[in-house]
ZADO-1210 file (C-alpha; in nm, 4 decimals, padded with zeros to 6 digits):
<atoms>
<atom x="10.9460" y="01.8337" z="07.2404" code="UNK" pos="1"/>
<atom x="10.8527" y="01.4918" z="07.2784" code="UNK" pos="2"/>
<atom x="10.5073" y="01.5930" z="07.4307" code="UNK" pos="3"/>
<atom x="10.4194" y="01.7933" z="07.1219" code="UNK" pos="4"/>
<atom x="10.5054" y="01.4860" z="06.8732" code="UNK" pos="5"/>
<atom x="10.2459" y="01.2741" z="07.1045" code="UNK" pos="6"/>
<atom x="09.9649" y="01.5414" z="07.1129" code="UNK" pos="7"/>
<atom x="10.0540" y="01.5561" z="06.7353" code="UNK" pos="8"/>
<atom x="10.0182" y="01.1823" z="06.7203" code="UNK" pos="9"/>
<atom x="09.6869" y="01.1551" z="06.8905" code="UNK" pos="10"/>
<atom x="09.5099" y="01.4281" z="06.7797" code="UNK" pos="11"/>
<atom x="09.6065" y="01.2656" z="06.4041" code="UNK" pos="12"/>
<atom x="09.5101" y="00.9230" z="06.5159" code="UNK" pos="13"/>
<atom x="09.2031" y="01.0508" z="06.6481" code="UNK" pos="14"/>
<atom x="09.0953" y="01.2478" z="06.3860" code="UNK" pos="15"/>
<atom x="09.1882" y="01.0986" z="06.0920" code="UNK" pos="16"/>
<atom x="08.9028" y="00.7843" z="06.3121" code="UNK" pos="17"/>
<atom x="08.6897" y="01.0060" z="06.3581" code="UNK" pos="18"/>
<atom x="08.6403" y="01.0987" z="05.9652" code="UNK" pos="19"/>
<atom x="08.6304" y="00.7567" z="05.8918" code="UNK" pos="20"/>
<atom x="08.3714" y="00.6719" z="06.1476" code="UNK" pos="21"/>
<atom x="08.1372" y="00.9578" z="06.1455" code="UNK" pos="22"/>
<atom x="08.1701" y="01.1633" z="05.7964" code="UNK" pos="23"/>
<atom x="08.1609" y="00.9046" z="05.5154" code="UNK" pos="24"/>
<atom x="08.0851" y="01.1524" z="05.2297" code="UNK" pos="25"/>
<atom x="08.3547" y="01.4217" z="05.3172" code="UNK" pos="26"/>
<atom x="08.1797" y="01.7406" z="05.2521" code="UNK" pos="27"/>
<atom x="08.1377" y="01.8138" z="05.6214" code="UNK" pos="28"/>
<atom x="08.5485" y="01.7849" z="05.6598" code="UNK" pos="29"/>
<atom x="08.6155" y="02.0468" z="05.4490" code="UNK" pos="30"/>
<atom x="08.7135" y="02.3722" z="05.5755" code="UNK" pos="31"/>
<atom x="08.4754" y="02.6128" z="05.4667" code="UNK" pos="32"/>
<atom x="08.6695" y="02.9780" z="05.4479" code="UNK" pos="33"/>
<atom x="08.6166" y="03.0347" z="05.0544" code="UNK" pos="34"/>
<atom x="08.9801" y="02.9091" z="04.9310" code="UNK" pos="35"/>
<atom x="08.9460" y="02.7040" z="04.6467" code="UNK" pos="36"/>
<atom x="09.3147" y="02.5167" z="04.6603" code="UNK" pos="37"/>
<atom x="09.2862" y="02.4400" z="04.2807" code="UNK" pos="38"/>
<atom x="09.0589" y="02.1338" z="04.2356" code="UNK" pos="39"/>
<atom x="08.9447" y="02.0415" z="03.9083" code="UNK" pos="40"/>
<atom x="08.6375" y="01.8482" z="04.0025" code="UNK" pos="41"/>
<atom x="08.3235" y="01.9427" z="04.1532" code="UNK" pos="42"/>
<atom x="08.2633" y="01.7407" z="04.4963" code="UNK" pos="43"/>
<atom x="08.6631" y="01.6331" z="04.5008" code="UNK" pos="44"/>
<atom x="08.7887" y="01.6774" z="04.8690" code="UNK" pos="45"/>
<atom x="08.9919" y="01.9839" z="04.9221" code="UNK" pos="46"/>
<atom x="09.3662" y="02.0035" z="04.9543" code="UNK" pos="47"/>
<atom x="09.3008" y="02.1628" z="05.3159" code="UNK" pos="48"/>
<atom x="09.0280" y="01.9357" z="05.4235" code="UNK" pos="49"/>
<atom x="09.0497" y="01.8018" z="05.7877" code="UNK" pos="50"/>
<atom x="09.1561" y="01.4381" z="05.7018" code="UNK" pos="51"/>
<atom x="09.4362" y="01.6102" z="05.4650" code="UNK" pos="52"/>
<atom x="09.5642" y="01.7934" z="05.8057" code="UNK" pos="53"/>
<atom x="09.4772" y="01.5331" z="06.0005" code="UNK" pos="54"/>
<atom x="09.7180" y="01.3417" z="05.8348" code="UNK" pos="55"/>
<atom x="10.0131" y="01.5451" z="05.8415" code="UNK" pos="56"/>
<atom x="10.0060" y="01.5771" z="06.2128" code="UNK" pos="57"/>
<atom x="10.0002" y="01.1684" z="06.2229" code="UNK" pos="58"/>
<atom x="10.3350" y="01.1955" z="05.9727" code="UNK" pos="59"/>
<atom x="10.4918" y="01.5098" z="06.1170" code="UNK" pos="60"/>
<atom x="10.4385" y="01.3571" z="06.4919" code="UNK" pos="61"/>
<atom x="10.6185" y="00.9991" z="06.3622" code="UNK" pos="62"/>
<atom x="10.8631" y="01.1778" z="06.1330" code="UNK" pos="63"/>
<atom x="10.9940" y="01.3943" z="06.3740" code="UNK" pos="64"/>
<atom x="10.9574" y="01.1571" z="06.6909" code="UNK" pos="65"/>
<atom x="11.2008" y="00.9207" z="06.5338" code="UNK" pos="66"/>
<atom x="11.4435" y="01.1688" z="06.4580" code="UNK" pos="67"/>
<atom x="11.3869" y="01.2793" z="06.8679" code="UNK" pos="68"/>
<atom x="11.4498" y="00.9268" z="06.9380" code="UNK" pos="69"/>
<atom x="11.7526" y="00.8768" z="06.7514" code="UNK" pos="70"/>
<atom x="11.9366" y="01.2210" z="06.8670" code="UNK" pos="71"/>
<atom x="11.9021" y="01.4500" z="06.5833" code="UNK" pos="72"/>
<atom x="11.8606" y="01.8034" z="06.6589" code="UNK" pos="73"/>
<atom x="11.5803" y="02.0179" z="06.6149" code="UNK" pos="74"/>
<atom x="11.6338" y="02.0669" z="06.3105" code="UNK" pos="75"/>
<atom x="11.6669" y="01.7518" z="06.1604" code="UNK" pos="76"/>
<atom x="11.3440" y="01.6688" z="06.3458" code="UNK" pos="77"/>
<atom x="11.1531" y="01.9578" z="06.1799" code="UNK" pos="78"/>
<atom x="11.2735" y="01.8920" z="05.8547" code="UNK" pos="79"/>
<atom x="11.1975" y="01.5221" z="05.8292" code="UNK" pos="80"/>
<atom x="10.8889" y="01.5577" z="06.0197" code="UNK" pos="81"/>
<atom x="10.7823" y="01.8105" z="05.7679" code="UNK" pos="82"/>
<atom x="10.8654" y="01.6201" z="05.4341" code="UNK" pos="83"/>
<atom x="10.6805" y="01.2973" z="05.5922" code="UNK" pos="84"/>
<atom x="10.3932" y="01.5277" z="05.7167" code="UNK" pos="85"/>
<atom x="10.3635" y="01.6980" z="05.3633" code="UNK" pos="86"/>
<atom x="10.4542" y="01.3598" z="05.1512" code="UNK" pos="87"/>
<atom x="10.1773" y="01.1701" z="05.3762" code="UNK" pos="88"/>
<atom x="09.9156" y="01.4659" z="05.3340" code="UNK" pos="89"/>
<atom x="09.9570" y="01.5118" z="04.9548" code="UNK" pos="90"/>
<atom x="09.9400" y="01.0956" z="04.8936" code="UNK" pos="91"/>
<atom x="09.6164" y="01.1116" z="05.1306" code="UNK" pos="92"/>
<atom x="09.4689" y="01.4223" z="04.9097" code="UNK" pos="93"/>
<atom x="09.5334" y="01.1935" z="04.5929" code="UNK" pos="94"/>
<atom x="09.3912" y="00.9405" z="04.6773" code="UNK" pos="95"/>
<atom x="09.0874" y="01.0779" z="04.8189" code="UNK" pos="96"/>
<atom x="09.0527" y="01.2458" z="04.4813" code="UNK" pos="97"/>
<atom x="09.0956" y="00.9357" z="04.2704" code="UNK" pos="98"/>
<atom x="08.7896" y="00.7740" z="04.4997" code="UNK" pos="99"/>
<atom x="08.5614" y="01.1001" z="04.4819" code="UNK" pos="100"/>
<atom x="08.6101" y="01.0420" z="04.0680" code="UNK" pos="101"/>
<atom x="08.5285" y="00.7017" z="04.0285" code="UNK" pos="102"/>
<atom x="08.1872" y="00.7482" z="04.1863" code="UNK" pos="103"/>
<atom x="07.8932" y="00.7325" z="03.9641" code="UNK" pos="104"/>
<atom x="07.6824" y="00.9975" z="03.8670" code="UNK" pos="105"/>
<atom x="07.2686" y="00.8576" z="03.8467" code="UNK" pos="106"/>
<atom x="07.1642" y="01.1225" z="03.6165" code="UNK" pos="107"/>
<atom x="07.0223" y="00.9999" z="03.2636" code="UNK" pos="108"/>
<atom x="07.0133" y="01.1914" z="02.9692" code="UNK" pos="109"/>
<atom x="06.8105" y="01.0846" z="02.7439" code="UNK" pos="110"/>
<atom x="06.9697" y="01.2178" z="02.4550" code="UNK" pos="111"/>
<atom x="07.1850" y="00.8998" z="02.4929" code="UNK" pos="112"/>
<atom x="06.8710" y="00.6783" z="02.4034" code="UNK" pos="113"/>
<atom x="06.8385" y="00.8172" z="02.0318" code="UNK" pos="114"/>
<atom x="06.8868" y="00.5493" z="01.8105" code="UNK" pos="115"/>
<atom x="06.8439" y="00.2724" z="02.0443" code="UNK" pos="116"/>
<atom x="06.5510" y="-00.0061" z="02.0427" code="UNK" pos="117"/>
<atom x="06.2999" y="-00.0635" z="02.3470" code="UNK" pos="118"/>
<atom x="06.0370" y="-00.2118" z="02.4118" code="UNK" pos="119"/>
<atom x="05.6545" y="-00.0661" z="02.5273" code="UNK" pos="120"/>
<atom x="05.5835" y="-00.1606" z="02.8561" code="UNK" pos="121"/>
<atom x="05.2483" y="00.1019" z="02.9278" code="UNK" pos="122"/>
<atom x="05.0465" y="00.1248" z="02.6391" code="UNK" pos="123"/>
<atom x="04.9538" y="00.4694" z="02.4732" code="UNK" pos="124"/>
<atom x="04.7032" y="00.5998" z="02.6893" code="UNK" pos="125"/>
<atom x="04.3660" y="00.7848" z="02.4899" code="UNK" pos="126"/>
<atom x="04.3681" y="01.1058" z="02.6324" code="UNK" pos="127"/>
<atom x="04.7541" y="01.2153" z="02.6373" code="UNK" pos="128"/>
<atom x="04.8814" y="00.9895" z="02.3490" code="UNK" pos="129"/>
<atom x="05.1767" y="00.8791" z="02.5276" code="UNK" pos="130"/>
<atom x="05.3177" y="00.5833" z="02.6126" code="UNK" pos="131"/>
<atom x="05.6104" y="00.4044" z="02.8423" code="UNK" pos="132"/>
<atom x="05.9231" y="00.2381" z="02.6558" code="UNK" pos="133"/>
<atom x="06.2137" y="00.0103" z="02.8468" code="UNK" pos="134"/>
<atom x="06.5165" y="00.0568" z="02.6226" code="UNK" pos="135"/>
<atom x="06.8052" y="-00.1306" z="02.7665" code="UNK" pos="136"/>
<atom x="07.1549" y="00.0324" z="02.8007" code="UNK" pos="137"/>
<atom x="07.5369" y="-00.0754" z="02.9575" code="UNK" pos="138"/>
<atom x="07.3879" y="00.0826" z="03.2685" code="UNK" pos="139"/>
<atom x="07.0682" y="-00.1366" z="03.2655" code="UNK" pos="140"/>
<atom x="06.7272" y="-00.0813" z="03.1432" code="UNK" pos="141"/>
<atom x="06.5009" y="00.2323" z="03.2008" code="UNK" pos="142"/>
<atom x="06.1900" y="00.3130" z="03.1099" code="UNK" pos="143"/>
<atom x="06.0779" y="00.6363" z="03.0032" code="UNK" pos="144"/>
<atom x="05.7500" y="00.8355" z="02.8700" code="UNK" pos="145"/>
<atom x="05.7475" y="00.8387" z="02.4729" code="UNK" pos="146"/>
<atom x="05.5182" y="00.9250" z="02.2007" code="UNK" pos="147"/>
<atom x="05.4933" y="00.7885" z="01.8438" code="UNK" pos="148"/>
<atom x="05.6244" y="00.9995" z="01.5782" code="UNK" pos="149"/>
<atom x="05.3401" y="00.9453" z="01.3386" code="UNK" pos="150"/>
<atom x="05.0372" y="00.8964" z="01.6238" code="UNK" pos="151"/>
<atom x="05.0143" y="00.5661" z="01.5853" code="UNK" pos="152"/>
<atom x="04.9008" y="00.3707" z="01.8570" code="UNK" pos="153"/>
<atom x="05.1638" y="00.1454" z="02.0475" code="UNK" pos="154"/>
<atom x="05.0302" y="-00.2094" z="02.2611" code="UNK" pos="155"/>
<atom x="05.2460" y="-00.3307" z="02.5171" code="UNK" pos="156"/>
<atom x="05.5016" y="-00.5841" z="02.4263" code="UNK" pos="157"/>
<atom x="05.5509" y="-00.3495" z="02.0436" code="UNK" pos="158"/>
<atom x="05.9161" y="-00.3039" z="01.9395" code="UNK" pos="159"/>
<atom x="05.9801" y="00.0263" z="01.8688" code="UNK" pos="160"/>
<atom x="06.3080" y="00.2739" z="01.7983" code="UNK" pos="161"/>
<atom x="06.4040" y="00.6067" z="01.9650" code="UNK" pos="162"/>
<atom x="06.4188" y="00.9000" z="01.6824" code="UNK" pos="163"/>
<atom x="06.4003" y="01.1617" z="01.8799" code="UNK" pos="164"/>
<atom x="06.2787" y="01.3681" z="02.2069" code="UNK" pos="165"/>
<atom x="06.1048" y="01.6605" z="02.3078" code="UNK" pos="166"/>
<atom x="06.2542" y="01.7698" z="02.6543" code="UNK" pos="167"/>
<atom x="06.2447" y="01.4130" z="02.8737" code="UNK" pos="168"/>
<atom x="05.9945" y="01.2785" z="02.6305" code="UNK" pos="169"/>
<atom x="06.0709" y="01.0048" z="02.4189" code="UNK" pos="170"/>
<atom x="05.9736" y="01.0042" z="02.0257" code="UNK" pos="171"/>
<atom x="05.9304" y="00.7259" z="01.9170" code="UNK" pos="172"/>
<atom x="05.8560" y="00.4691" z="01.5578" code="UNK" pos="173"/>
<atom x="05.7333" y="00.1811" z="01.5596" code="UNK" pos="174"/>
<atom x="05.9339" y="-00.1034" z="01.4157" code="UNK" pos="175"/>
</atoms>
């Protein structure tokens, strides 16, 4: 029994390194047989990725060797070695899934930029009309394409306010 706690025990150790040194995103540990094991968010790991099982087999192999080392009997050894192996694997699952949420998403909609005040950086150009405004937000500036609601014709350095948008473009008035 004891040589099945320390191939547990490596293979875990080894495995659970291995994830951390060659898969930082996580999508390639995930075992791809269609089961969706309940997760709410798109991109969260999966409750039966490999670092998930990984880490059982570290707890279940340390759970159960201890109870082998102190003279419990089989059964003792399975059962602790399973709580530890499931307690470790859930915790590791959590966590994982708290990480995968706080990253940030680098998509802009610029529906969020209605109302707001930038600043022309391009110039309305003579054959399309349009124009390129910075408009600062909590996420930092970005500059966009825009248009003047009323055709007027907007220099660089004129403060102007976001009304509304057509698509990705930017209508603006000047202020």
């Amino acid at each position: 029994m004891l040589k099945i706690y320390l191939g547990f025990l490596i293979v875990g150790i080894l495995g659970l390194l291995s994830s951390l040194l060659f898969d930082a995103d996580g999508d390639a540990s995930d075992i791809s047989d269609g089961i969706d094991a309940g997760d709410s968010v798109d991109g969260s790991p999966k409750v039966f990725s490999l670092r998930v099982i990984f880490a059982f087999l570290l707890s279940f192999a340390i759970g159960g060797g201890a109870m082998y080392y102190s003279d419990h009997s089989i059964g003792w050894q399975m059962i602790v070695g399973m709580a530890a192996g499931v307690a470790t694997s859930l915790f590791t699952w959590w966590i994982f899934k708290v990480l995968y949420s706080m990253q940030g998403s680098s998509n802009v909609d610029s529906s969020d930029f209605i109302g707001k005040s930038g600043e022309i950086v391009v110039g309305t150009t003579t054959n399309t009309g349009k124009s390129k405004v910075r408009v600062s937000t909590h996420l930092g500036p970005h500059e966009l394409l825009c248009k003047e609601a009323n055709d007027v014709t907007l220099d660089v350095g004129d403060l102007v306010k976001v009304s509304g948008k057509i698509g990705t473009l930017l209508i603006v008035t000047k202020q």
